[in-house]
N, C-alpha and C positions, 0 to 999 in steps of 0.2 A: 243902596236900594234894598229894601223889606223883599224878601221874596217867599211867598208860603210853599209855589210850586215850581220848579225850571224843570220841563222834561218835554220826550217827543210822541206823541200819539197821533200815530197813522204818518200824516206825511209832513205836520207839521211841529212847530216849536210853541209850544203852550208854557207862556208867561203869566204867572198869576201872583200877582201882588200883594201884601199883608195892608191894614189900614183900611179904614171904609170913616166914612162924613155920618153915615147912618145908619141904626140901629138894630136894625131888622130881628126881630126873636126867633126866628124860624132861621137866622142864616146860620151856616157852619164855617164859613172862611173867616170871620169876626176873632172864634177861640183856636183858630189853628196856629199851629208855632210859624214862627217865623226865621231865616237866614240871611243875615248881610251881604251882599253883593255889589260888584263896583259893576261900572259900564265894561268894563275891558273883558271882566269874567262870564259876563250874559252874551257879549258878541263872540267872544271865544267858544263857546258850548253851543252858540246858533251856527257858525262857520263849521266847527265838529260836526254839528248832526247830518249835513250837505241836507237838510230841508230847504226848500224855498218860500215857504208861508210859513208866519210867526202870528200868533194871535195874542195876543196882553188881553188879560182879563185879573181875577184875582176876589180879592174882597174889590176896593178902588184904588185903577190907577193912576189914575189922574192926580192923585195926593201927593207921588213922588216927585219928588222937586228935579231931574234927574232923566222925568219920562220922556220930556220931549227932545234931548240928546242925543237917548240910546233910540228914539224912531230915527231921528236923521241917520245915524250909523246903520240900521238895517236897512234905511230904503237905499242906504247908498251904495248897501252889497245886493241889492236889488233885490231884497224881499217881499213878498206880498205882505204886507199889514192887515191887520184889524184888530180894529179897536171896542173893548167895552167896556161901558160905563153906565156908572147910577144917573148920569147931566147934571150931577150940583155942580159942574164947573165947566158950562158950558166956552167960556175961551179958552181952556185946555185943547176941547176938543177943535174950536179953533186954527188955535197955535199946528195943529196936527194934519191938517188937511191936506197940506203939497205932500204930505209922507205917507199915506192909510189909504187903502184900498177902499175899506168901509168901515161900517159901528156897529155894534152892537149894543141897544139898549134895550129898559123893561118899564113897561107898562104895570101897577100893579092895579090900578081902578082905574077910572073915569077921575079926572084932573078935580071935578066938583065934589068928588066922594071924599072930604078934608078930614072927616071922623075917622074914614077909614085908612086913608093915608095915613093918620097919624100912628095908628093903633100898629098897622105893617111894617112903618119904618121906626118906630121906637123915637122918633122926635117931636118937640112940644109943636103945640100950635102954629105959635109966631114962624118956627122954623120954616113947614108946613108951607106955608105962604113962598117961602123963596124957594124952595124946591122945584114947583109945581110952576116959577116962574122960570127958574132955570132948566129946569127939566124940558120945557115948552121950546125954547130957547135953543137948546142941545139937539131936540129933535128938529128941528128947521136947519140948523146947521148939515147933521146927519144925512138928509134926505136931498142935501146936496153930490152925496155920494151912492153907494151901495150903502142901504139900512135892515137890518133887521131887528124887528121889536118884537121882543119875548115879553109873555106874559107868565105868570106862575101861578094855575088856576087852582085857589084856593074856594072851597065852597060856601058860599058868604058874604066873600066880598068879588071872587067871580062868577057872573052868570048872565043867563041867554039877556037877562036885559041889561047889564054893566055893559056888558061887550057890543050891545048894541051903540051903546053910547060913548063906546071908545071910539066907535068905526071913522069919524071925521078925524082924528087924531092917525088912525094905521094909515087912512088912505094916504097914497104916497109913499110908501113905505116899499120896497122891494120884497121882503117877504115877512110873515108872523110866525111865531113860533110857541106853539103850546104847550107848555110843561106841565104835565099830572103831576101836581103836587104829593113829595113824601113817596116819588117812586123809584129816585134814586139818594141810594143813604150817600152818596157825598154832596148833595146838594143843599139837603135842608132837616133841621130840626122835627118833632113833632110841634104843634101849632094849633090854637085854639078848637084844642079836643081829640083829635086828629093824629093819630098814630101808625095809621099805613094808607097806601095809594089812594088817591079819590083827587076827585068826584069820579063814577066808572066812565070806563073807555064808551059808550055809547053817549054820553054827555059829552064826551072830550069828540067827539064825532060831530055832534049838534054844533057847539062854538065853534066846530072849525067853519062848518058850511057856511053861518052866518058871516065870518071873518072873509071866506072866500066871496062874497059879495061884491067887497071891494079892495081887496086885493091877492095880485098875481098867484101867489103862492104861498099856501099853509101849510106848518109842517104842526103834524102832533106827535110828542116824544110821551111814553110813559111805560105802565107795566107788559104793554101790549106790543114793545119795539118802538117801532117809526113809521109814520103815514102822512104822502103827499099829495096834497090837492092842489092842483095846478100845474103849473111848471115844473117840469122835472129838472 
C-alpha cells in the first residue's frame, strides 16, 4: 500500500493514502512522495499507537487494492473507522460498511455546475458524467451511516447561491464542514488567482447559516480557528 502519511494526531491514527482518480490543481496530496507498506506494518504502528480511532483519508483510498483488508483488520481490533473519499467508487464504499463508523466526503458545487466540476477536478467532460453519477451514489450509501460532507469554499464556484442549491444533496447528512479555502498550506495549492485565505470569515459565517437550515451541524474551519453551529 501507497502511503503519503501514517502518524497519530490527538487521539487518533491518520492513514492517508497516495493515488487519487482525479485531478484537482488546487490539491497537494497528488505531488507528495509516497512510502510502501504492507497490511502487517500499518496494523502494527495502529496497535503501537494504543489509539482507538483510525481515519484513512489521503489523496484516494479507495484506489488500493488492499483497503478493504486492512479495515477488516482494524475493526477486528476494534477500531473506530472513518472513511474518506472522492465517491468515484462508490462499491468500495460499499464493500466497507460492516467495518466504518462513517465517511467523509466533498461537495465541490452543485452536481449541475458540470463546467465547473470539470475545471476543479482536472477531468474531461465524458468523465464528468460518471463522477457526478458515482458521487450521487457514494453519498446515498454514506448517509446510511455517520456522514460528513465538506466543502472547499473556493469564491466562484462557491457561493450563497451554489450552496443554496447544494442544500437537497447535505440534507441528510450528519454534519457539513466548511473549509476557507488556501488557509491551511497543507491542504491546498494557490487556485484560480488566489494566493491566501478567502472568501473572509464573515462570508464563511453567511454559508454556514444557510447550510444550518438544513442541517444538524456546521462546522467552519479556516484563518479564524473553528466555529459550531448546532450541535456541539
Amino acid at each position: 500500500m501507497r502511503l503519503i502519511n501514517m502518524g497519530l494526531k490527538g487521539e487518533q491514527v491518520r492513514l492517508d493514502f497516495f493515488g487519487c482518480n482525479l485531478k484537482c490543481p488546487y490539491c497537494i496530496h497528488i505531488r507528495q512522495p509516497f512510502e510502501e507498506y504492507s497490511i502487517d506494518e500499518v496494523v502494527d504502528f495502529v496497535k503501537n499507537s494504543a489509539a482507538k480511532k483510525v481515519f484513512i483519508g489521503g489523496a484516494e483510498p479507495t484506489l488500493q487494492k488492499d483497503l478493504i483488508p486492512l479495515i477488516e483488520r482494524l475493526y477486528s481490533m476494534g477500531m473506530e473507522i472513518i472513511l474518506k473519499s472522492d465517491g468515484m467508487k462508490p462499491e468500495v464504499l460499499e464493500q466497507s460498511l460492516p467495518f466504518v463508523k462513517g465517511f467523509v466526503l466533498e461537495l465541490k458545487v452543485p452536481f449541475e455546475d458540470t463546467a465547473a466540476i470539470e475545471e476543479l477536478t482536472g477531468i474531461s467532460s465524458k468523465r464528468v458524467e460518471q463522477y457526478v453519477a458515482n458521487l450521487k451514489t457514494s453519498i446515498d450509501i454514506a448517509k446510511t451511516r455517520w456522514l460528513r460532507l465538506w466543502v472547499r469554499v473556493i469564491p466562484g464556484y462557491v457561493t450563497e447561491e451554489s450552496v443554496k442549491r447544494m442544500l437537497p444533496v447535505m440534507e441528510g447528512a450528519c454534519e457539513v464542514l466548511l473549509y476557507q479555502f488556501l488557509s491551511n498550506p497543507d491542504f491546498d495549492h494557490p487556485f484560480a488567482g488566489y494566493t491566501s485565505p478567502v472568501p473572509a470569515w464573515e462570508d464563511m459565517e453567511s454559508l454556514a447559516a444557510i447550510v444550518a437550515e438544513k442541517v444538524p451541524r456546521v462546522i467552519i474551519v479556516g484563518e479564524n480557528g473553528r466555529k459550531i453551529i448546532g450541535k456541539e
